[in-house]
MIZARO-211148 format. One record per residue (C-alpha): residue in one letter; x, y, z. Coordinates in steps of 0.05 Angstrom, whole numbers, plus 5000, padded with zeros to 4 digits. Example, Ala and Ser with C-alpha at 12.3 -4.5 7.8 and 13.67 -1.06 7.14 Angstrom:
! residues 2
+------+------+------+------+
: rest :    u :    v :    w :
+------+------+------+------+
:    A : 5246 : 4910 : 5156 :
:    S : 5273 : 4979 : 5143 :
+------+------+------+------+
! end
This chain:
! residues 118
+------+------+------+------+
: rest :    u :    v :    w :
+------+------+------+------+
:    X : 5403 : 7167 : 2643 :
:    X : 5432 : 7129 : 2588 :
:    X : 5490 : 7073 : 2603 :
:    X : 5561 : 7087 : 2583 :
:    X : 5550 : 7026 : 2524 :
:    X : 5491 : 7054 : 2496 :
:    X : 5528 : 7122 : 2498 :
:    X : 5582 : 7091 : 2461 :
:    X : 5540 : 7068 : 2402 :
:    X : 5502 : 7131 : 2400 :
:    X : 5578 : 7165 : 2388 :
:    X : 5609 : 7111 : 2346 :
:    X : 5544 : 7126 : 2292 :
:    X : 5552 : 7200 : 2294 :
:    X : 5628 : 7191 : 2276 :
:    X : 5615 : 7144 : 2222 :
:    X : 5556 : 7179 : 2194 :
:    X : 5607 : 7248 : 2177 :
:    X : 5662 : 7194 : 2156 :
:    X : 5710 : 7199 : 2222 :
:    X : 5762 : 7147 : 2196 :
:    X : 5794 : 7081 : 2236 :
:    X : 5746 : 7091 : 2304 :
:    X : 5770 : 7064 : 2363 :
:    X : 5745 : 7057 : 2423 :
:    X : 5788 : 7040 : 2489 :
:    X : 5751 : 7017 : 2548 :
:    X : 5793 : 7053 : 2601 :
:    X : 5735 : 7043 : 2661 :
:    X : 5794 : 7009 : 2707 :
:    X : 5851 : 7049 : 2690 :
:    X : 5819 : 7118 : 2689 :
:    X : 5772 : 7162 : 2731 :
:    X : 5760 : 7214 : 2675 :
:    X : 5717 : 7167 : 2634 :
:    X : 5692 : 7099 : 2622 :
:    X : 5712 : 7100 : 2546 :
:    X : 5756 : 7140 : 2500 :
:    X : 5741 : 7144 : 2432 :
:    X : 5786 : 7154 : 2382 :
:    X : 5775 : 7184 : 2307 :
:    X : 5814 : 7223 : 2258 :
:    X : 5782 : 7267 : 2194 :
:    X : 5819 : 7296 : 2139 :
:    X : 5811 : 7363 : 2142 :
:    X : 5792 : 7412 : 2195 :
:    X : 5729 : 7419 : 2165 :
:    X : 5718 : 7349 : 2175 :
:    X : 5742 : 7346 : 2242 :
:    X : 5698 : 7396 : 2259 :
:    X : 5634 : 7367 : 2232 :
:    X : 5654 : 7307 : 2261 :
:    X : 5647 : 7344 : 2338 :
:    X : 5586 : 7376 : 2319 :
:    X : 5554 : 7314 : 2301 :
:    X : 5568 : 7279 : 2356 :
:    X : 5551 : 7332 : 2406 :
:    X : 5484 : 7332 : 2376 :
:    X : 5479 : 7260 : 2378 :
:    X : 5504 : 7266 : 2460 :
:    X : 5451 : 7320 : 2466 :
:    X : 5389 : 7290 : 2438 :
:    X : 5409 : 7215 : 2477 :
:    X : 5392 : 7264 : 2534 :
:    X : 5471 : 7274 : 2554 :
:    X : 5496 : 7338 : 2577 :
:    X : 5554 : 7357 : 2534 :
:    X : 5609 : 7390 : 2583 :
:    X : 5682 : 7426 : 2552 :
:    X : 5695 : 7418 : 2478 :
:    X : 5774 : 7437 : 2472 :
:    X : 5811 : 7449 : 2409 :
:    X : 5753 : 7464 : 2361 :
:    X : 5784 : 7531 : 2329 :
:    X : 5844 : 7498 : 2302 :
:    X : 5813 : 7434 : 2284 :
:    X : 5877 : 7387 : 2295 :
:    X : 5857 : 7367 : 2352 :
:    X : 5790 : 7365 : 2383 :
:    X : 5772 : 7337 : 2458 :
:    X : 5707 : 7332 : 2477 :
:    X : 5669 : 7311 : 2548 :
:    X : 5607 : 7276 : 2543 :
:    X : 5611 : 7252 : 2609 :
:    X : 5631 : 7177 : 2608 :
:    X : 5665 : 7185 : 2542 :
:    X : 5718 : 7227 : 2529 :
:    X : 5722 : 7244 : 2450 :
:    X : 5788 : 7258 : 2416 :
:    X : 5776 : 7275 : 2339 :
:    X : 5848 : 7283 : 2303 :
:    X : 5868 : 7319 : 2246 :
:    X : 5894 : 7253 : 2200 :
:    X : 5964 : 7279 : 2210 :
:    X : 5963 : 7302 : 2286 :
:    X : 5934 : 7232 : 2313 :
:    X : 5994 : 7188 : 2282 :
:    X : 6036 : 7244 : 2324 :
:    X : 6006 : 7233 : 2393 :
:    X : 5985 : 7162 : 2384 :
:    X : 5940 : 7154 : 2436 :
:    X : 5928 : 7084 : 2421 :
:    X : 5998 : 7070 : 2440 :
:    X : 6001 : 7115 : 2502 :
:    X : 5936 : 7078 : 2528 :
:    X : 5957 : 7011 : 2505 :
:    X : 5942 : 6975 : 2574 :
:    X : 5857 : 6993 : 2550 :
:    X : 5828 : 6941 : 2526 :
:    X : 5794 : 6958 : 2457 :
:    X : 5725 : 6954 : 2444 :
:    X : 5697 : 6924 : 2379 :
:    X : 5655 : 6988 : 2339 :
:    X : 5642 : 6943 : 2281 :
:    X : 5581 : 6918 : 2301 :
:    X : 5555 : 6995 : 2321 :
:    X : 5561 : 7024 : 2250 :
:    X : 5517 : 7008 : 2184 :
+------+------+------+------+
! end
């Protein structure tokens, strides 16, 4: 079973390698029981946002993670996706300045993604 960290990293590449813009990860683990992280991501087109999912859920899959609900693919504005102790949002570049997570989950501490992409 692979740890929520490595998990993290394994997601963080797959966004950046289909250019998901400004990733963010909030570490949520003592505020929320739905997840250890949430990551954060916006694409600029639904296309994008799309291939961004995809990605990722291959990624999830081949770490050996069981990929549970993805919601919101058909419209592509807004995408959620459960991969167990992350919980995926990938925005339409529009849409995620309108919910602004970041803000509404302010009290997570954010974790530094630099370090996880090339």
């Amino acid at each position: 079973m692979i740890e929520s960290k490595e998990l993290l990293e394994v997601v963080v590449k797959a966004i950046d390698d289909k250019r998901g813009e400004e990733i963010m990860a909030l570490d949520v683990q003592g505020i929320s029981l739905l997840a250890d992280y949430f990551v954060i991501c916006h694409g600029n087109s639904e296309k994008q946002v799309g291939a961004i999912v995809d990605e990722v859920a291959d990624a999830a899959r081949k770490a050996g993670v069981e990929v549970g609900r993805i919601e919101g693919k058909d419209s592509g504005k807004w995408v959620l996706a459960d991969l167990g102790d992350i919980v995926l949002h990938v925005f339409h570049g529009e849409e995620r300045s309108f919910y602004n997570l970041e803000k509404l989950w302010s009290d997570a501490p954010l974790v530094d993604v630099t370090g996880m992409v090339d």
